[in-house]
Every structure is written in structure tokens, then in C-alpha cells.
C-alpha positions in Angstrom: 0.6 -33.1 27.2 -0.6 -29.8 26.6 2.5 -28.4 25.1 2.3 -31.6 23.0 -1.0 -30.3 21.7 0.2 -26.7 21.5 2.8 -27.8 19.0 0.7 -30.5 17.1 -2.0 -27.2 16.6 0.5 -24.3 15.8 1.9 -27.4 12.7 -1.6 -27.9 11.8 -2.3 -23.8 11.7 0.6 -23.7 9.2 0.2 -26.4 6.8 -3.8 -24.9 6.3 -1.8 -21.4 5.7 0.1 -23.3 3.2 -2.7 -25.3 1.5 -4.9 -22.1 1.2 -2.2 -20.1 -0.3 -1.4 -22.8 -3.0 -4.7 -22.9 -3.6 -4.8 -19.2 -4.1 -1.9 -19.4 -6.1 -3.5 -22.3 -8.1 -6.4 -20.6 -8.5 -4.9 -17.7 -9.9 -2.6 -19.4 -12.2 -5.2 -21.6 -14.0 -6.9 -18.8 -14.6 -4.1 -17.0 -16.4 -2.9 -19.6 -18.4 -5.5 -19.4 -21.4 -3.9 -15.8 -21.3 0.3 -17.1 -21.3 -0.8 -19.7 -23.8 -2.6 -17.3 -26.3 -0.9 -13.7 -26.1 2.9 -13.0 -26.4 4.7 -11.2 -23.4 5.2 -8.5 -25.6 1.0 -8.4 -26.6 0.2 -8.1 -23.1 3.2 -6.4 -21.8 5.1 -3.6 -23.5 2.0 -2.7 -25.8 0.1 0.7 -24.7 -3.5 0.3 -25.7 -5.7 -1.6 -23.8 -9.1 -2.3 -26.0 -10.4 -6.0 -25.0 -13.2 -5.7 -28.2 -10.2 -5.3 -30.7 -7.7 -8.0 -29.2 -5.5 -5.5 -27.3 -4.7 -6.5 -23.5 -1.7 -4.3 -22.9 -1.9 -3.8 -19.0 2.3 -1.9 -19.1 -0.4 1.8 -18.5 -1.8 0.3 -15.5 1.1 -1.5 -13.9 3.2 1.6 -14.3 0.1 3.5 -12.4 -0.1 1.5 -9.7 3.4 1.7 -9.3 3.1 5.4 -9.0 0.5 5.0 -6.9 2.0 2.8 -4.2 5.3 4.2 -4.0 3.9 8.0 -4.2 1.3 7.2 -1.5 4.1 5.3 0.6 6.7 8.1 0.4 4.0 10.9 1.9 2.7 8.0 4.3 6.1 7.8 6.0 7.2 11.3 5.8 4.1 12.3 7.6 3.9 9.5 9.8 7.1 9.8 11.4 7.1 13.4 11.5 3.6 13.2 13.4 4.3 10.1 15.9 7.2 12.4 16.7 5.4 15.1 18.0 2.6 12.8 19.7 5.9 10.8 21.5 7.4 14.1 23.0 5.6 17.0 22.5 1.6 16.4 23.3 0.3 15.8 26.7 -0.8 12.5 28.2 -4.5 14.0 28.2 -3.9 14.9 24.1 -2.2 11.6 22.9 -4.7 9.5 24.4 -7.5 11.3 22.3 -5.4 11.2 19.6 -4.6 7.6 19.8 -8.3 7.0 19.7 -9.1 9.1 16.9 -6.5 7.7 15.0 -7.6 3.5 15.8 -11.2 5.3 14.2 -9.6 6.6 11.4 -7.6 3.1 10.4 -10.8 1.3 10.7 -12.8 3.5 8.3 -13.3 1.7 5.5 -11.7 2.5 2.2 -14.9 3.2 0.0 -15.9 6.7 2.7 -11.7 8.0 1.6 -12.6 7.8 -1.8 -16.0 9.6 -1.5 -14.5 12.1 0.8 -11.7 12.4 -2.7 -14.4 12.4 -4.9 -16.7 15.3 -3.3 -14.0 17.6 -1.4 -10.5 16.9 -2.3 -11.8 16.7 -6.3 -13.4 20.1 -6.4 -10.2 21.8 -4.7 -7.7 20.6 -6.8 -9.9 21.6 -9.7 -9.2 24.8 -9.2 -5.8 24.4 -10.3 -6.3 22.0 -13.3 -10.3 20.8 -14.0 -10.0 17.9 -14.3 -8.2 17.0 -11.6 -8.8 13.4 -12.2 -5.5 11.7 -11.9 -2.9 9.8 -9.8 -2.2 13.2 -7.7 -5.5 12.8 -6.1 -5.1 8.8 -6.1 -1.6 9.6 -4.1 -3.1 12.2 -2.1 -6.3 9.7 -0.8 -4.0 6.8 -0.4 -1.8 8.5 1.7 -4.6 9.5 3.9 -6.6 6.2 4.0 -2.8 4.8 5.3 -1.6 7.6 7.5 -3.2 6.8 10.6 -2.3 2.7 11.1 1.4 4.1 10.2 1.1 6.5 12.8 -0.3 4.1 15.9 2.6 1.3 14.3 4.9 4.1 14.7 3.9 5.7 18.0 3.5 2.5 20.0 7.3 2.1 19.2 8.4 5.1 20.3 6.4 5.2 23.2 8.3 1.4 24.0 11.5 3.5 24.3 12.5 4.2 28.1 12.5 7.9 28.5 15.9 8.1 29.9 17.2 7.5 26.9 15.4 11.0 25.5 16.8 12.8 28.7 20.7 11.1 28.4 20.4 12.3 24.8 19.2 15.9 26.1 21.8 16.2 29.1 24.6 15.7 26.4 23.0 18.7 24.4 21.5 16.6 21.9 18.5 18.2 20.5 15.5 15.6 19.8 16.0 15.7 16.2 20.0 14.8 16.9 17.9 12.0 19.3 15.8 10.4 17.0 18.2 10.1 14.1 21.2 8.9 16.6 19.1 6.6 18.8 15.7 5.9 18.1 15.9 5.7 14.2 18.0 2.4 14.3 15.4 1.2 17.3 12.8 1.5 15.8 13.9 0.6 12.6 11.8 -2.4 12.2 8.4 -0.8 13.4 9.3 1.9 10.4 9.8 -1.0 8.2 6.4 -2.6 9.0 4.3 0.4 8.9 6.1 1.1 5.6 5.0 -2.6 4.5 1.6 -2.5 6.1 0.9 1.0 4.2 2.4 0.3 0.4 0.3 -3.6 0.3 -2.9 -1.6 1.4 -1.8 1.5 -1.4 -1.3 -1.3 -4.5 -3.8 -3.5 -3.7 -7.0 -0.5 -2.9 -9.3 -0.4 -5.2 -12.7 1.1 -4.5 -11.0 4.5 -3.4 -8.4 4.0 -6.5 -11.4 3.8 -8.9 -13.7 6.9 -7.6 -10.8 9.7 -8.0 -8.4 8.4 -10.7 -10.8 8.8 -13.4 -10.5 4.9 -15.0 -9.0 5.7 -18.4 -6.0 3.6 -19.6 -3.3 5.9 -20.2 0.2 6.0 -18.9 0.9 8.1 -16.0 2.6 11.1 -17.6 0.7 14.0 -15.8 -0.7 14.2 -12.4 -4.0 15.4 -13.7 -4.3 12.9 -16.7 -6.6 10.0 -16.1 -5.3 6.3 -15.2 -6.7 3.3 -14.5 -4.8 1.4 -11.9 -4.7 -3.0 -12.2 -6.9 -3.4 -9.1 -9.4 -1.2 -10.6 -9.1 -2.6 -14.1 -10.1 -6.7 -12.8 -13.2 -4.4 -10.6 -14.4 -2.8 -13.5 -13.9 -5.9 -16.2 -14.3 -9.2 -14.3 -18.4 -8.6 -14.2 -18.8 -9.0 -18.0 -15.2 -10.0 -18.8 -15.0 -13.5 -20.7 -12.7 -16.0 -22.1 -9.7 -14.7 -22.9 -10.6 -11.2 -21.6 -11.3 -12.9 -18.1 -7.8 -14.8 -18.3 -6.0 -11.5 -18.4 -8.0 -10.4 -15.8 -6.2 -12.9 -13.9 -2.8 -12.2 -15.3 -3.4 -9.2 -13.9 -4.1 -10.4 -10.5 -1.2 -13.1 -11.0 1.1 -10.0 -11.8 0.1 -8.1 -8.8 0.7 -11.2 -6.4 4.1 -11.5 -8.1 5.1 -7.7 -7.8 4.2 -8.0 -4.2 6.2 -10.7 -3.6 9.2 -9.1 -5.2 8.4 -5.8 -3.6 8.9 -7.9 -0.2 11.9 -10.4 -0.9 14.3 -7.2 -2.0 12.8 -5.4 1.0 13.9 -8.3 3.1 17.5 -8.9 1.1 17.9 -4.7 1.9 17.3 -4.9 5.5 19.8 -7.8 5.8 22.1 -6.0 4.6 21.8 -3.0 6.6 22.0 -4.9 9.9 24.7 -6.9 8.8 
């Protein structure tokens, strides 16, 4: 009886998921159509200016930003991640790594708005001394990366920590030094906690906004320069949807639409890769 109800609940739990993401997707759609039905692909698309009063709604300057932002933030957020859960894993002290673990669970829960102030008043001024401005997607990388650092790291570290020691010290008797270890071993064990930090970090990089919006300096401009002003799409609908109308509003949407879709992309070639890899 009460597995009966178990199942009957955990079939109920999924058909809401699916209603409320069709609605979501609905919602989203609806919204965008006045903008598919009025502008060409190639008006909203390929153009570079983006000037709503004049009838120009290119959005190609801040999809190609937050490109560059998700993907530079993700590459850092890995690199750093695995390097550090590394050295919390095997070369800190029980005493240390159970500090650190707690620092770090702080750190994730932080909201995003207090990284963008902390990029606005420190990380700003020190990169200015090297170009002023500094606005650009540098520091948008560079805050990004640290706003997803520290939920990589506990993904990461929990992982490594799940690995039985004895592997480490068979690895170690054979002369195996921990860098042999971890790319011999415990990479392809842990490949799939890699892949969901990895996951995890880039959604929260391309869909930020409030951090995104305080250091990039909100100017629509392909990214060509690390210190030129961009405006990424999550920080173009924050900035617009407030006094945006009609067909302004719809692209608006588009936007959001478009960052839905990329998302969903982003994760169905992720998925296709990692079948092939363990196939």
C-alpha cells in the first residue's frame, strides 16, 4: 500500500515538473512571437546595433558576451576547482579541511549581488591600474569564476573524499606520484562529479545577472577587448523589461527564449559527448 502511494506521488511529482515547464516554455514563447512575426532573423540576429528607439534589436553583441562569459568563467572555475579539491583531498589536515569545508558551504550561499559589489569596489580599482576603465568581460570572468568556485569545489571534494584511500596508497607503493594518481585513477572516477560541477558552475555563469551588470559596464558592444564594455542578455531583459513595451518587450523575451534554448543545447551535446567517451 504504501509503495503504491510512493509510486502514485513520485508520477504525480513529475507530471507537475512537466506542466510548469510547459508552461514556462509557453510563457516564454507567446511572449516572443510578436518579435518572430515582426523582425527577420537577420534584424534581430546578425545585425550589431542594438537601439530599441530607432527599430534596431540586434542582440548577436550580447549573445556573443555571454558566451564569453560562461565559458571564460567555466574554464578558470574548473582549473582552480580541481586543482584546489586536490590539495584539500590529500594534502590538508582533518582539523584544516573541516574549516575549509565550512567556509566554503558560506561562500556558495553568498548571494550573487555581494560578488558583484565586492568586483565593483576592489577587484575594479585594481585592474584599473592596468587599463582605467577596466570595465569589461575580464572582470565579468574574473567575478563569475569566484561566485562559482566554491560549490565546484565541495561537488568536487566530496568525490574525492568518496574514494577509498587504498587506492591513493596502491597508486603510491607502485611509485606513482599523486599527479600520475589522479589522472590514472581518480580522473575517470570522478568523472561525473567533474561533469556536474562543470554543469552546476556554467548555468549559474550564463544565467547571473546582478553581478554581470555591476562590473561589465552595460554597453552593447561585441566583446573584442577585455577592457571594452558589454552588455550580457541576462542583464539586457534586467535593465529593459521595466519600461520595455510592445515589440521592445517581445524581444525581451526572445532573448530569454534564446537563452533557454542555448542552455538546452549547451546540455544535449554535453550529454551526446559523455556518451561517447564512456562508450
Amino acid at each position: 500500500m504504501i509503495s503504491r502511494l510512493l509510486k502514485g506521488l513520485s508520477y504525480f511529482s513529475a507530471i507537475i515538473i512537466l506542466v510548469i515547464f510547459a508552461g514556462m516554455v509557453f510563457f516564454l514563447m507567446s511572449g516572443a512571437w510578436p518579435a518572430m512575426k515582426h523582425l527577420s532573423f537577420t534584424q534581430w540576429l546578425l545585425g550589431s546595433t542594438w537601439l530599441p528607439s530607432a527599430g534596431q534589436y540586434s542582440l548577436l553583441p550580447m549573445i556573443l558576451t555571454s558566451i564569453v562569459l560562461g565559458f571564460g568563467s567555466l574554464l578558470l572555475c574548473m582549473v582552480f576547482s580541481i586543482i584546489v579539491s586536490i590539495l584539500f583531498s590529500q594534502y590538508t589536515s582533518p582539523f584544516w579541511k573541516k574549516k575549509m569545508y565550512s567556509l566554503l558551504k558560506i561562500l556558495a550561499a553568498i548571494p550573487s549581488v555581494v560578488y558583484g559589489l565586492w568586483g565593483l569596489e576592489h577587484l575594479l580599482p585594481v585592474l584599473s591600474i592596468f587599463h582605467d576603465p577596466a570595465h569589461g568581460y575580464l572582470v565579468g570572468i574574473m567575478v563569475l569564476t569566484v561566485m562559482t568556485v566554491p560549490s565546484a569545489i565541495l561537488i568536487l571534494i566530496s568525490s574525492f573524499d568518496s574514494i577509498p584511500q587504498k587506492i591513493w596508497d596502491e597508486a603510491a607503493s607502485l611509485g606513482m606520484s599523486k599527479i600520475a594518481t589522479f589522472m590514472a585513477v581518480i580522473w575517470p572516477r570522478s568523472f561525473s562529479a567533474m561533469k556536474a560541477a562543470g554543469v552546476i558552475s556554467f548555468l549559474r555563469a550564463i544565467g547571473e545577472t546582478i553581478a554581470v551588470m555591476l562590473v561589465t559596464g552595460n554597453i552593447v558592444q561585441f566583446p573584442t577587448h577585455p577592457f571594452l564594455p558589454v552588455r550580457a542578455l541576462t542583464a539586457n531583459i534586467a535593465l529593459g523589461m521595466g519600461f520595455a513595451t510592445e515589440l521592445h518587450r517581445s524581444v525581451l523575451f526572445l532573448s530569454a527564449a534564446l537563452l533557454m534554448i542555448f542552455v538546452f543545447l549547451f546540455m544535449y551535446y554535453l550529454e551526446k559527448l559523455m556518451g561517447r567517451k564512456n562508450a
